[in-house]
C-alpha positions in Angstrom: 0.1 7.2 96.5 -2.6 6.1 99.2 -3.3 2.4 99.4 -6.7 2.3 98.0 -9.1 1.1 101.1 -11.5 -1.6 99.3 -8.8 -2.7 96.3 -9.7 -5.4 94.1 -12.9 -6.3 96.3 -16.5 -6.5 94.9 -19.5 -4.6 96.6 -23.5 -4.0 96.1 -25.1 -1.4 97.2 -29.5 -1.4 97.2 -30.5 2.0 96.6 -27.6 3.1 94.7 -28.5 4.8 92.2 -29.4 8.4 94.5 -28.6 9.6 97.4 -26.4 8.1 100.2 -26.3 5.1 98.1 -24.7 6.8 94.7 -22.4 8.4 97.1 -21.0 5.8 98.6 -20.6 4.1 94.8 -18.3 6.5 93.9 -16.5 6.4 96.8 -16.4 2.5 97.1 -15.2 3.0 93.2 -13.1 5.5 94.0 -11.0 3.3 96.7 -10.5 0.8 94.2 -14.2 -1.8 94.8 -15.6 -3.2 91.8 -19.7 -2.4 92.6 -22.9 -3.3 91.5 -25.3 -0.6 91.6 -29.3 -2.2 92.6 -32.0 0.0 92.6 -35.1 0.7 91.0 -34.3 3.7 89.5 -33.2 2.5 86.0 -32.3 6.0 84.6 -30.4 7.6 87.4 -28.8 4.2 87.7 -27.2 3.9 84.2 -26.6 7.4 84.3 -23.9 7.1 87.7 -22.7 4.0 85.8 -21.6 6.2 82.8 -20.2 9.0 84.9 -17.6 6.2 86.7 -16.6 3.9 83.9 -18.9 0.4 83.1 -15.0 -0.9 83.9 -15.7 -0.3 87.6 -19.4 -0.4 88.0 -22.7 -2.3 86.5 -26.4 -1.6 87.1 -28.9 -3.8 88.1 -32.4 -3.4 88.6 -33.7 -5.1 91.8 -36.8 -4.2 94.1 -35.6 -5.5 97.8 -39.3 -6.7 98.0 -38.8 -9.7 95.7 -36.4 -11.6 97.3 -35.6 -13.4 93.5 -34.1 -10.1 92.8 -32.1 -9.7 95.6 -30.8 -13.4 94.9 -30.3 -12.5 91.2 -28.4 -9.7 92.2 -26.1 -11.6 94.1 -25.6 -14.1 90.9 -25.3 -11.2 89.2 -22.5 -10.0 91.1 -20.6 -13.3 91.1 -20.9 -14.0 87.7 -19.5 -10.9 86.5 -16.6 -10.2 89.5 -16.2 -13.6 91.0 -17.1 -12.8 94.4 -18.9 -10.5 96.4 -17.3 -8.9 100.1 -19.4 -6.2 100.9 -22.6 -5.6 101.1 -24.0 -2.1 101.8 -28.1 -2.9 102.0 -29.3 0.9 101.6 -32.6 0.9 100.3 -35.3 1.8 101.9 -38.3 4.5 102.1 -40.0 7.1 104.0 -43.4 6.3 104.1 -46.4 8.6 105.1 -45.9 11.2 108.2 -50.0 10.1 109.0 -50.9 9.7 113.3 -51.3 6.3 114.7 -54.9 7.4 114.8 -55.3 7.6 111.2 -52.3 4.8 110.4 -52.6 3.3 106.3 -51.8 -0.2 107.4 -51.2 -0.9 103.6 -48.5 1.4 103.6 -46.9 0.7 106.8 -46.9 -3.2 105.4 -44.7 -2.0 102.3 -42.2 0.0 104.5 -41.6 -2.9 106.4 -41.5 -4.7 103.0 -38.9 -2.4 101.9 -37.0 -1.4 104.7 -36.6 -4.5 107.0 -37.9 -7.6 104.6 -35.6 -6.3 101.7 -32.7 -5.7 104.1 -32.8 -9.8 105.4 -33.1 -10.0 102.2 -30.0 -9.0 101.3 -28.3 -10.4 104.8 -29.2 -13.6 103.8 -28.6 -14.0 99.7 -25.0 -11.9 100.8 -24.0 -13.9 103.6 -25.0 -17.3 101.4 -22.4 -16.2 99.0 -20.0 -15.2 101.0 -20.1 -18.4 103.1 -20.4 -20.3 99.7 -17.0 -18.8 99.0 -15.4 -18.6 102.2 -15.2 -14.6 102.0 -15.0 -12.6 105.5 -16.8 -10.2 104.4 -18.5 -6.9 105.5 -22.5 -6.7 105.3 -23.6 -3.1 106.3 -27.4 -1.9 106.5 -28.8 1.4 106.9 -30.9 2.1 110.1 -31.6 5.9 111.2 -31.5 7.9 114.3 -35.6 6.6 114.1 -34.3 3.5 115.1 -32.9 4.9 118.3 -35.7 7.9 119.4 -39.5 8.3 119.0 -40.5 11.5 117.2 -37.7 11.4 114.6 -39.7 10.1 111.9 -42.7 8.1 110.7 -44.8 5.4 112.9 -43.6 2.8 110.1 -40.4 4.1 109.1 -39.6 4.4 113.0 -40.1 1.0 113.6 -38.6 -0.7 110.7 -35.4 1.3 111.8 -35.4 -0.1 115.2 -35.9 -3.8 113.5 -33.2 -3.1 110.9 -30.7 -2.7 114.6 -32.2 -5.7 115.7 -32.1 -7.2 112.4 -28.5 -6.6 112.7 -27.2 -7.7 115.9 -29.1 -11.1 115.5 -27.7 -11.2 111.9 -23.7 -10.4 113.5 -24.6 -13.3 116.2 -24.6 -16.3 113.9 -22.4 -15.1 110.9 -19.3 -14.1 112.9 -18.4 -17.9 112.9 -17.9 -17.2 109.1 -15.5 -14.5 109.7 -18.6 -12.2 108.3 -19.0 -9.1 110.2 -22.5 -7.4 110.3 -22.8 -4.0 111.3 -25.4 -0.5 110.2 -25.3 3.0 110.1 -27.7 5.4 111.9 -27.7 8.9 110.1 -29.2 12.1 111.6 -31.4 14.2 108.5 -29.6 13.8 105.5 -31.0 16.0 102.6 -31.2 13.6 99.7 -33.6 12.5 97.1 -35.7 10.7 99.6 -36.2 12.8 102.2 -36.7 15.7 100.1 -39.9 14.1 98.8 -40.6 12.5 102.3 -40.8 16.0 103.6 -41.6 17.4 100.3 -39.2 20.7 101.0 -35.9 21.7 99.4 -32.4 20.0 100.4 -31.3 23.2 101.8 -34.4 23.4 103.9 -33.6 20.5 105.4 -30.1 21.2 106.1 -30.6 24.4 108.0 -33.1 22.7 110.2 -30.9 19.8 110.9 -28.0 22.3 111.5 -29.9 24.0 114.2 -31.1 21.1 115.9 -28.3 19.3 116.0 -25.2 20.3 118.9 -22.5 19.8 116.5 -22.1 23.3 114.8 -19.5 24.6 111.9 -20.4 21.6 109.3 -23.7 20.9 107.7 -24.3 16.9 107.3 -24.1 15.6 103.8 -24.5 11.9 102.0 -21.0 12.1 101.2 -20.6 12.0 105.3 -23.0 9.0 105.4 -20.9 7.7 102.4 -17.6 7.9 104.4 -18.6 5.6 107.3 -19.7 3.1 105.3 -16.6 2.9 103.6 -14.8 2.6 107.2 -17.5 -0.7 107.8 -16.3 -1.5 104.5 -13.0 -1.8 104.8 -10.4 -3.4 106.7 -10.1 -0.5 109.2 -13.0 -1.6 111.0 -11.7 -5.5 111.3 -13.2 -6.1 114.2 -16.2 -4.3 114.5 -19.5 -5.8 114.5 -23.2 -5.9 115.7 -22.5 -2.1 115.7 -24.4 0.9 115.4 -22.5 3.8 113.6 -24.2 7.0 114.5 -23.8 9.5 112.3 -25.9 12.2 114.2 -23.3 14.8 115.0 -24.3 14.2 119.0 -27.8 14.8 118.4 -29.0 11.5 119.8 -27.1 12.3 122.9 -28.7 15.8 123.5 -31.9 16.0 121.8 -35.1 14.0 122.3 -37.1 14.6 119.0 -36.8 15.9 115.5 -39.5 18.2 114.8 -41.1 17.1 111.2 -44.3 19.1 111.6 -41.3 22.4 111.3 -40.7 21.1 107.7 -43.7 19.6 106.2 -45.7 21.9 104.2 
């Protein structure tokens, strides 16, 4: 039998209840991590908890906006497994595809509240415990190809990818004298929950597009792709990796300058 990769180790992932997030629960569950699902989708969230086993997984409902969440979420975690070792902070939104001419300043604000407050969020109440406990652990955070190339996605979901890289490197520079490494993942157009709406088209819509745009033929991308890097940043395998970017983009950051979204919004 294959040594399970993240045995006996506890994990949260934000934004686990759909998506690249519930993916990567079951496969942090299924390589043996004990994981506490945060999201603020109650329903789907005790739903994926009663399809793995309440032995192996909890819910908890936390918006990454109030930072008392996030920290209760980490007590949560440590009251209930001990410890806490990985992070995966995940959540985040798409916000509104609107110019820079017409720009809803209200809405930009709350993607930035979601997608880069909520994520030093969860840096900072993670890395507290783990310091607390003298755990080298692995904090990994969610960015996008956005974060890399203009044209990819919205004005505000654009830039709060590009702080979340920041976010990360800065994060990696002072925590590595903890042991605590600090790294994200930048997936290409991943046809989940989130998008779906973003875009408002179907998943398979998305996927064809992706698949033509993209360099990388023969295999369509997939959360469960998304879900196996982070495991990698999870585990043990990537030791000494940090301040990285994973791109998961099947080359098309290295070939292409821009995802058309006006080719899928309706």
């Amino acid at each position: 039998m294959t040594k399970q990769r993240l045995e006996g180790k506890v994990a949260i992932v934000t934004g686990g209840a759909s998506g690249i997030g519930a993916e990567s629960v079951r496969l942090f569950s299924e390589n043996g991590a004990f994981i506490v699902v945060a999201d603020v989708q109650d329903e789907l969230g005790h739903h994926l908890v009663a399809s793995i086993g309440s032995d192996k997984v909890s819910y908890r409902h936390c918006d990454v906006r109030d930072e008392k969440q996030v920290e209760e979420t980490v007590s949560f975690a440590l009251e209930k497994y001990g410890r806490l070792d990985i992070m995966f902070s995940n959540a985040g939104i798409g916000g509104s595809f609107s110019g820079i001419l017409d720009l809803d300043l209200n809405g930009f604000d709350n993607t930035m509240a979601v997608n880069v407050r909520g994520v030093a969020a969860t840096i900072k109440h993670a890395a507290r415990a783990m310091v607390a406990n003298k755990i080298r652990g692995s904090i990994i955070c969610t960015a996008s190809v956005a974060g890399l190339l203009a044209g990819s996605g919205p004005h505000g979901y654009t830039v709060s990818k590009h702080a979340i890289i920041g976010l990360v490197r800065t994060a990696c520079s002072e925590l590595g004298a903890y042991g605590i490494r600090v790294n994200c993942l930048s997936p290409y157009a991943v046809a989940t929950p989130l998008t779906c709406t973003a875009l408002n088209v179907e998943a398979d819509v998305i996927e064809a597009t992706g698949h033509d745009l993209t360099n990388l033929k023969g295999i369509t991308l997939k959360a469960s792709h998304i879900a196996e890097a982070a495991l990698f940043l999870a585990s043990d395998d990537s030791a000494y990796i940090s301040g990285h970017n994973l791109v998961v983009d099947g080359g098309f950051n290295a070939s292409k300058s821009c995802f058309p979204s006006d080719a899928l919004i309706k």
